[in-house]
C-alpha positions in Angstrom: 0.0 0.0 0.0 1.6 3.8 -1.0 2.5 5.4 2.2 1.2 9.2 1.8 3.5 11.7 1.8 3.6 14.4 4.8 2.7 17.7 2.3 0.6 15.7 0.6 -1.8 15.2 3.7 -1.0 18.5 5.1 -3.0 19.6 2.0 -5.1 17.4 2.3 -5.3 17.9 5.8 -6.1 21.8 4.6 -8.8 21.0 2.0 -10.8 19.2 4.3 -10.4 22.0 6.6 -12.1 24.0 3.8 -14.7 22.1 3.3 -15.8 21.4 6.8 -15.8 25.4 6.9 -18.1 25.4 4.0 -20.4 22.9 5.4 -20.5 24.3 8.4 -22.2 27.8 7.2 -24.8 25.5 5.5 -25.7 24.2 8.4 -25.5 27.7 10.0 -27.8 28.9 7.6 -30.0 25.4 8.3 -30.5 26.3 11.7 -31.0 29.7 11.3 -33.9 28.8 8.8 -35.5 26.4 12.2 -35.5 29.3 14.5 -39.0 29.7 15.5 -39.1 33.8 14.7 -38.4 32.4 10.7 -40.7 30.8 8.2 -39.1 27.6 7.2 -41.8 26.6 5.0 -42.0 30.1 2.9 -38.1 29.6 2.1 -39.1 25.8 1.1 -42.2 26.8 -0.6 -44.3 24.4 1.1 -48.1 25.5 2.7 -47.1 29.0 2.1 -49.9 31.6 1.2 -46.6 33.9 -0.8 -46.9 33.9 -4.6 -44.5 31.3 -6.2 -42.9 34.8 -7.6 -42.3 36.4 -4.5 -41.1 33.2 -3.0 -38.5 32.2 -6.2 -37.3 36.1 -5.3 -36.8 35.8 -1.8 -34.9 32.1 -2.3 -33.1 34.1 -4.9 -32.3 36.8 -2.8 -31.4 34.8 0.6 -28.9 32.7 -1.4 -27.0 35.8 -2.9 -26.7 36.6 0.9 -25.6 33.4 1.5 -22.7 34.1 -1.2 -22.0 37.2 0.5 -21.5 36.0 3.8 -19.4 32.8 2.8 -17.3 35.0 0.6 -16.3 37.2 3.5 -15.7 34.6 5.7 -13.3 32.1 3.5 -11.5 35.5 2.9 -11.8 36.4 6.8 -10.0 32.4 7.3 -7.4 33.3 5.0 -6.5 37.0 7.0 -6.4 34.8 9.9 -3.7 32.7 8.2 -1.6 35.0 7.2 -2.0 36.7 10.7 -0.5 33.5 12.6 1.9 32.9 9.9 3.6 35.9 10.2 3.6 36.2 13.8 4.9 32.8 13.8 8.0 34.4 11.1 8.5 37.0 13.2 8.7 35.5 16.3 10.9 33.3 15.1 12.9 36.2 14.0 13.1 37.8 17.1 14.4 34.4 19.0 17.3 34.2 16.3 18.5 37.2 16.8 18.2 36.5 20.9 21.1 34.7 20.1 23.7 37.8 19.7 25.6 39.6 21.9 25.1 42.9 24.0 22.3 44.4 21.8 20.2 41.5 22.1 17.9 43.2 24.4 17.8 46.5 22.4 17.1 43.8 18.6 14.9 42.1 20.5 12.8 44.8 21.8 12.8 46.3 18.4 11.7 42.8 17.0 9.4 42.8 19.4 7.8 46.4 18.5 7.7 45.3 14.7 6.1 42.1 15.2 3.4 43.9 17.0 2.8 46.9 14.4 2.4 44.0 11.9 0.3 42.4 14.1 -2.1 45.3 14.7 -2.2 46.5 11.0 -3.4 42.5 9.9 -5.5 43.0 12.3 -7.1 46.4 11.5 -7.3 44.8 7.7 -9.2 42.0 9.2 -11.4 43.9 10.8 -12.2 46.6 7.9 -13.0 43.3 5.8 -15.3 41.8 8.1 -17.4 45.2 8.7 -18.2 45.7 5.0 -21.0 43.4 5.3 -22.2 45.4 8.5 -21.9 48.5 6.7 -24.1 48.0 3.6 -26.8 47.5 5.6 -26.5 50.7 7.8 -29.3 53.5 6.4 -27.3 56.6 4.4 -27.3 59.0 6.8 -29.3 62.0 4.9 -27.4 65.0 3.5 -30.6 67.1 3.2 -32.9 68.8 5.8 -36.6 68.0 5.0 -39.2 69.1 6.3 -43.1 69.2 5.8 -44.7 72.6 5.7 -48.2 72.4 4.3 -51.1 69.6 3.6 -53.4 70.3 0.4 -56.5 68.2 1.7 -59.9 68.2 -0.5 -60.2 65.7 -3.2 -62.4 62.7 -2.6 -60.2 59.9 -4.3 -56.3 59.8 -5.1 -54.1 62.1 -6.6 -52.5 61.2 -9.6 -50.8 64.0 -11.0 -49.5 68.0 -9.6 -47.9 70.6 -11.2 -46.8 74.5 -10.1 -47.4 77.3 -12.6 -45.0 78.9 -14.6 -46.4 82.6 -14.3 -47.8 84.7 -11.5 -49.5 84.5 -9.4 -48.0 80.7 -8.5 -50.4 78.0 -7.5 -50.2 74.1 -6.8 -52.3 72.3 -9.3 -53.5 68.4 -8.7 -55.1 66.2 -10.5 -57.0 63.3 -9.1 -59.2 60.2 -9.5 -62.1 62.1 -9.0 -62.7 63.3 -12.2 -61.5 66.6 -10.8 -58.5 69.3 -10.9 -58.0 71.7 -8.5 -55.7 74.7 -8.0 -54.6 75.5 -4.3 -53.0 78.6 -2.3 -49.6 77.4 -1.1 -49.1 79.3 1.4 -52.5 78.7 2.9 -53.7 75.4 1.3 -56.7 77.0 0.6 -58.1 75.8 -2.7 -58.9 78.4 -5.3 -60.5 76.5 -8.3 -61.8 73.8 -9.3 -62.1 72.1 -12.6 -65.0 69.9 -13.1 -65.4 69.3 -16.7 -64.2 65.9 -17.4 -65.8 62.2 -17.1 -63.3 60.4 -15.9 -60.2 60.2 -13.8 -58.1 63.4 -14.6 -54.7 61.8 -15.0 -52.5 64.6 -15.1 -52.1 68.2 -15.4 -49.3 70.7 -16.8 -49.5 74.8 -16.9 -48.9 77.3 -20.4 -45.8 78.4 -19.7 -46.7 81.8 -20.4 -50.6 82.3 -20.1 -53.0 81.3 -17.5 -53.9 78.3 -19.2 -54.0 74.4 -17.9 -53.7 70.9 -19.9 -55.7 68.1 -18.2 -55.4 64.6 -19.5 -58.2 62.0 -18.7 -59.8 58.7 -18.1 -62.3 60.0 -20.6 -60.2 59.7 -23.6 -60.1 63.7 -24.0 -57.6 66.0 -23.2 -58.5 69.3 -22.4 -57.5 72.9 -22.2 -59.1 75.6 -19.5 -58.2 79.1 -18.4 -58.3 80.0 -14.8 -57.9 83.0 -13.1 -57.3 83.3 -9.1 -56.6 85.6 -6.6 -54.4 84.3 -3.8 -56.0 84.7 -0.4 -53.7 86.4 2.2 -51.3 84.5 4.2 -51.8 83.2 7.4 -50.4 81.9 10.2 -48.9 78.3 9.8 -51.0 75.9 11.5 -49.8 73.3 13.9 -50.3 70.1 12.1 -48.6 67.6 14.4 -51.2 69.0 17.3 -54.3 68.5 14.6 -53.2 64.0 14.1 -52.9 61.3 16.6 -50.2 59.6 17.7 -51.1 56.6 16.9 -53.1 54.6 14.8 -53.9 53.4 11.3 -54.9 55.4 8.6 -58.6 54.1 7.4 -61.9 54.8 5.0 -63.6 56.9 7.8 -60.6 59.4 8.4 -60.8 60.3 4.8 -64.6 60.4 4.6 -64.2 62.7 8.2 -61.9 64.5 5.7 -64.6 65.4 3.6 -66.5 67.7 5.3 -63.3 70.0 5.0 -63.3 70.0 1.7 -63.7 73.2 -0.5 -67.7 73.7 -0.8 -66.8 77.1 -1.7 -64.6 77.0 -3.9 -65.4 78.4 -7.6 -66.0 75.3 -10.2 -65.5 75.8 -13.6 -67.0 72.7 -16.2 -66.5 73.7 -19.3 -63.4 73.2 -21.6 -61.9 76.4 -23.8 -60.5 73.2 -26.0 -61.0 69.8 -26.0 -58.8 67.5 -27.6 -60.2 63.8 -29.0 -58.4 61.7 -31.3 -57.3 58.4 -28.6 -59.4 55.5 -28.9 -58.5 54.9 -25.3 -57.4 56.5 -21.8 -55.2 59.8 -21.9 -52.8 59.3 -19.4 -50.8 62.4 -20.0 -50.3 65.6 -21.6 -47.3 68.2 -21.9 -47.0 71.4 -23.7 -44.2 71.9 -26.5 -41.8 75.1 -25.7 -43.8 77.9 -26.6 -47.1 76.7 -25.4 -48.4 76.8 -29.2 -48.6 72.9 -29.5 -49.0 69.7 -27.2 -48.4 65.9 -27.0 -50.8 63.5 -25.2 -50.1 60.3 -24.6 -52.6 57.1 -24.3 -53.5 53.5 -23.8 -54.3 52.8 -27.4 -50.3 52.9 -27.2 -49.9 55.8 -29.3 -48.7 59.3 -28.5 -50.3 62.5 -30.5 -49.7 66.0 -31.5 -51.8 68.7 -31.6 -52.0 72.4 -32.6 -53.5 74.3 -29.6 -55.3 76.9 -32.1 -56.7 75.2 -33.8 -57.4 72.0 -32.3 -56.1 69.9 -35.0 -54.2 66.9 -34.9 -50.6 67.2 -36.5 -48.6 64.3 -35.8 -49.8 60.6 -34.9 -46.6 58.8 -32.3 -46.5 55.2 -33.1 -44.3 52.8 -32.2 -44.8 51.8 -28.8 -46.1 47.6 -28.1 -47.8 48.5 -25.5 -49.8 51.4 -23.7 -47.7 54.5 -22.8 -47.6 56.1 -19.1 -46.2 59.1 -19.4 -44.7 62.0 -21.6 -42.4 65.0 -21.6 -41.2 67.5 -23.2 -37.6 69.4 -23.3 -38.1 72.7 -21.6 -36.1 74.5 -24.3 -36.5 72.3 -27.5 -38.8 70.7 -29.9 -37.9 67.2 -28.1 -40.5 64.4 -26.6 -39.8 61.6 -24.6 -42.5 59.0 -24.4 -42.4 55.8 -22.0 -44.2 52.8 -21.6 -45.4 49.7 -20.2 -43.4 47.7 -23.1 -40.1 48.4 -21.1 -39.1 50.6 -23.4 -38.7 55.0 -23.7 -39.1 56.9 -26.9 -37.2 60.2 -27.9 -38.9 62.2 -30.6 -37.2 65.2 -32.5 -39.6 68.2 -34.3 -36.8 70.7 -34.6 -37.0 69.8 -38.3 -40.5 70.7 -39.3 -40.5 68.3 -42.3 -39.2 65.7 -40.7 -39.0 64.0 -37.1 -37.2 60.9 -35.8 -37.8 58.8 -33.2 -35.0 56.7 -31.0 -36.1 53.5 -28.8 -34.3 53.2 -25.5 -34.2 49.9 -24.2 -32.7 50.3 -20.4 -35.1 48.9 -17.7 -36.7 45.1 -17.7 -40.0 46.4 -16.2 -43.0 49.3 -17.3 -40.9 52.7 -17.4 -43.4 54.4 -15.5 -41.8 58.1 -16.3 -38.9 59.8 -18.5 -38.2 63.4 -17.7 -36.1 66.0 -19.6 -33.6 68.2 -17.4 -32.0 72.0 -18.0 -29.1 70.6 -19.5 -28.6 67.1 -21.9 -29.7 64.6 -19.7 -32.7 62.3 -19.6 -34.3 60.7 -16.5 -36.0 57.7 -16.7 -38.0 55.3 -13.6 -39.8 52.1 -13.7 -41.3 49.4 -12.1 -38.1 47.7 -11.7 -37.2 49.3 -8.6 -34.3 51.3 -10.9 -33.5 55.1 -12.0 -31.2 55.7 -14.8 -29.4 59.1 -15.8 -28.6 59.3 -19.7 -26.9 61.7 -21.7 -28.7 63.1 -25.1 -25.7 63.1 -26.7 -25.1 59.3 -26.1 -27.6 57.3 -24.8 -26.5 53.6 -25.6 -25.9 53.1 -22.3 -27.0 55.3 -18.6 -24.5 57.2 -16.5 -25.6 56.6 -13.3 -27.9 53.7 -12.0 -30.0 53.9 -8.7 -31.2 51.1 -7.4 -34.1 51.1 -4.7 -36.2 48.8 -3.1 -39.8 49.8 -4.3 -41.3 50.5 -7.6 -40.8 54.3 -8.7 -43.8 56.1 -10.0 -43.5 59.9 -11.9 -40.3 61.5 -11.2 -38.9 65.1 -11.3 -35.6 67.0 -11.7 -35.2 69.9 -10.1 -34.0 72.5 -12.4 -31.9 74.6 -10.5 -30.3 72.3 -7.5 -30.4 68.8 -10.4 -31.8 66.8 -7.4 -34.1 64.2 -8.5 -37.2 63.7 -6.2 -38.3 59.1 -6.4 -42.1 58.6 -5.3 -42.2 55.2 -4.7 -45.0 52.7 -4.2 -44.0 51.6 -0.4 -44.6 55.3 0.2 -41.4 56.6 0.4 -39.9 59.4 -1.1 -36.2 59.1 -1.6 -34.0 62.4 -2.9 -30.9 61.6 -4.9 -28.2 63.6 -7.0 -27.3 63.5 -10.9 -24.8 60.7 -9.8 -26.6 58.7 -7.9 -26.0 59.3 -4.5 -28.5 59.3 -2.1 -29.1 62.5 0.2 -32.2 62.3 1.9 -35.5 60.3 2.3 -38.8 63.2 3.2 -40.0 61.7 7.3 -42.5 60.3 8.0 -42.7 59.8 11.5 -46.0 61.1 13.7 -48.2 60.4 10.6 -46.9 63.0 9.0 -46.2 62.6 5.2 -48.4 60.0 2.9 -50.0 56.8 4.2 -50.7 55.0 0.9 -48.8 55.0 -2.4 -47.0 58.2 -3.6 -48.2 59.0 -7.3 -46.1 62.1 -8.7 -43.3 64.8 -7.5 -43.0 68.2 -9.0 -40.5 70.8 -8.1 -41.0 74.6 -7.3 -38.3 76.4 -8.1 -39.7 80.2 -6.8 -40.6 79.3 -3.7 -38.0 78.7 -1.0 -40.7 78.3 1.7 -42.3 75.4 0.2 -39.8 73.9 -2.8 -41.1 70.0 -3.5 -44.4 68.7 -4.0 -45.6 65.3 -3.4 -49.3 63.6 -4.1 -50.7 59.9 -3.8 -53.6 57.8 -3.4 -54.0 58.9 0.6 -56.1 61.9 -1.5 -53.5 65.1 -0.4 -50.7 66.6 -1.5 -47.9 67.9 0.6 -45.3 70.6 0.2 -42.1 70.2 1.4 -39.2 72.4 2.5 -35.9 71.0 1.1 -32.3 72.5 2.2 -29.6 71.2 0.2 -26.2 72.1 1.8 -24.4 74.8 -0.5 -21.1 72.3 -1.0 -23.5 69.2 -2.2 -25.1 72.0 -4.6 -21.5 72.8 -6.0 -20.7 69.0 -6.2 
């Protein structure tokens, strides 16, 4: 019989060594899966009420932390070898040179002192390494103050859509689920108008930029066009609103219906249209005027986007492309450009700055319904889906994003800030999360003392003239909420 040779069963003495480390985080993570606080059979997919979705995603997701974990700890093992095998060196070191004459003390002492510094730096690395884990699941600590400063409460079903005007005096416009649009005070919350002339949900709205004019898209497969005219009440005193809600408590049906009774009786209701537009064979879902207010794009269900002139009511350009019905569209603040997104996963970019002929470019970036693409002030597009992802593209080349945020909730109808380039997330978990051109995170908006929304968060728009109250926020809890955000003057320059 071959007699094994000593390295050879050192190493194999080491491989075993190995694999008995490996098998003993499965069992780890065995055991941890029979604690009674976890749900053995929703990992295992047995008698669990979970869809078999959301259960492949979690099993998905636990074994990538699985990786994670035994990643960190094979390369943790191997610190810890190097640790002992240099102290070992050293050490050995130190006695060897015991062996001298009168400086023996004085080499060993200085052995002694480098052995140690060694020692402590491993052990420093070691540490770092086995902290990463820790750390990327510690919350970003926020780089923005935020803070609420007025509730817009009226409207008797959720708010889709909100917009600010673009010409004095300024006014918070929202657009909601039942079949309504109103204008509102912000300093007061007051509302001012009301727009009653559609049939159906109103699914967005977006001001002239010059004229008191507003575009309304709706359930009723119309968009529409209405003047307003308001005169803002004087200001008032800011109410305390964490003395007017509980504590504690869940949000229900009978607080919102108690929150009818304050809703504006009084306020002036306008119901018919200056222009209606109707050439969608299906839901508008929303509408943006073209730079200069003389033309605007709707976009629809029936999958197609169209043009229209606002004189004269007429229908200029027909969008076709999409596979599947749009969600949203924008327009470029100081071009001829549209960007249309939709449930087929994919965004559109449509150029009228030739007036005989436009093209059209298909971006194919998220693997889920792109809920909204915005345009900024410079050449960037912003684009958010159902895929829990934001990307940041440049017009100049968009074959791939520059910057990718990843979150951990569906992101409904973005905006960019025009003058600070912060982009505000709604999300469906009702968060909503603040980030930067390049992707980094500065702040989530509270929501602590039932303050902020309590069901899904539809839209954000920005207000770039009004310090006081500078970010907007709507969802299907039926308000809106105004929010004061302070960016710090060195992120701003950053």
């Amino acid at each position: 019989m071959p007699v094994e040779s000593g390295n050879s069963a050192a190493a194999r003495q080491v491989k075993q060594k190995r694999k008995s480390h490996s098998l003993s985080i499965r069992r780890t993570n065995s055991t941890e899966q029979d604690r009674p606080g976890m749900q053995r059979d929703m990992l295992e997919g047995q008698d669990s009420k979970l869809p078999m979705a959301l259960r492949s995603n979690l099993l998905d997701l636990f074994g990538q932390i699985e990786r994670e974990f035994e990643n960190l700890y094979i390369e943790n093992l191997e610190l810890r070898r190097e640790i002992e095998s240099l102290n070992e060196r050293l050490a050995g070191e130190g006695q060897t040179v015991d062996g001298g004459d009168l400086s023996k003390g004085a080499l060993k002492t200085k052995a002694s002192h480098s052995t140690s510094q060694l020692s402590q730096k491993l052990k420093t690395t070691y540490k770092a390494s086995t902290s990463k884990i820790v750390s990327s699941f510690k919350a970003t600590t926020s780089r923005a103050v935020c803070q609420l400063v007025k509730e817009y409460v009226g409207h008797r079903d959720g708010i889709w859509d909100l917009a600010v005007t673009r010409v004095q005096p300024l006014v918070l416009g929202t657009a909601s689920a039942d079949h309504c649009s109103m204008l509102w005070s912000i300093e007061t919350g007051r509302c001012l108008l009301k727009y009653a002339g559609h049939a159906g949900s109103v699914n967005s709205i977006k001001f002239h930029p010059t004229e008191q004019m507003a575009l309304t898209a709706s359930g009723d497969q119309t968009a529409h066009i209405w003047r307003y005219m308001v005169q803002l009440p004087l200001p008032q005193p800011p109410a305390d609103i964490s003395a007017s809600l509980d504590d504690d408590g869940d949000f229900s049906d009978k607080d919102e219906a108690d929150g009818e009774a304050d809703g504006p009786s009084e306020c002036p209701t306008i119901r018919v249209a200056t222009t209606t537009l109707k050439s969608h064979q299906g839901v508008v879902i929303a509408a943006d005027w073209l730079v200069g207010g003389k033309q605007v794009v709707t976009a629809s269900w029936d999958r197609a986007a169209n043009l229209y002139d606002v004189e004269t009511s007429e229908l200029v350009h027909t969008l076709t492309g999409h596979d599947q019905e749009l969600t949203h569209c924008c327009t470029h603040p100081t071009q001829r450009l549209v960007v249309t997104s939709s449930r087929d996963t994919t965004f559109r970019l449509w150029d009228f700055r030739d007036p005989s002929i436009h093209s059209v470019n298909v971006f194919q970036g998220h693997t889920d319904t792109v809920t909204s693409a915005v345009f900024t002030v410079g050449d960037n597009v912003v684009s958010g889906s159902d895929d829990r992802t934001v990307k940041v593209w440049d017009l100049k080349n968009m074959r791939s994003p520059i910057a990718t945020i990843r979150t951990d909730s569906a992101v409904n109808r973005i905006s960019v800030s025009a003058n600070q380039r912060i982009i505000a997330l709604p999300h469906d978990n009702r968060q909503v999360r603040l980030f930067d051109m390049n992707g980094v995170r500065l702040a989530r908006l509270p929501r602590s003392n039932r303050q902020g929304h309590r069901r899904m968060v539809c839209c954000s728009a920005w207000n770039e003239e009004n310090q006081a109250c500078n970010l907007f926020t709507c969802g299907f809890d039926r308000q809106a909420i105004g929010w004061n955000i302070n960016i710090p003057a060195l992120l701003q320059e950053k």
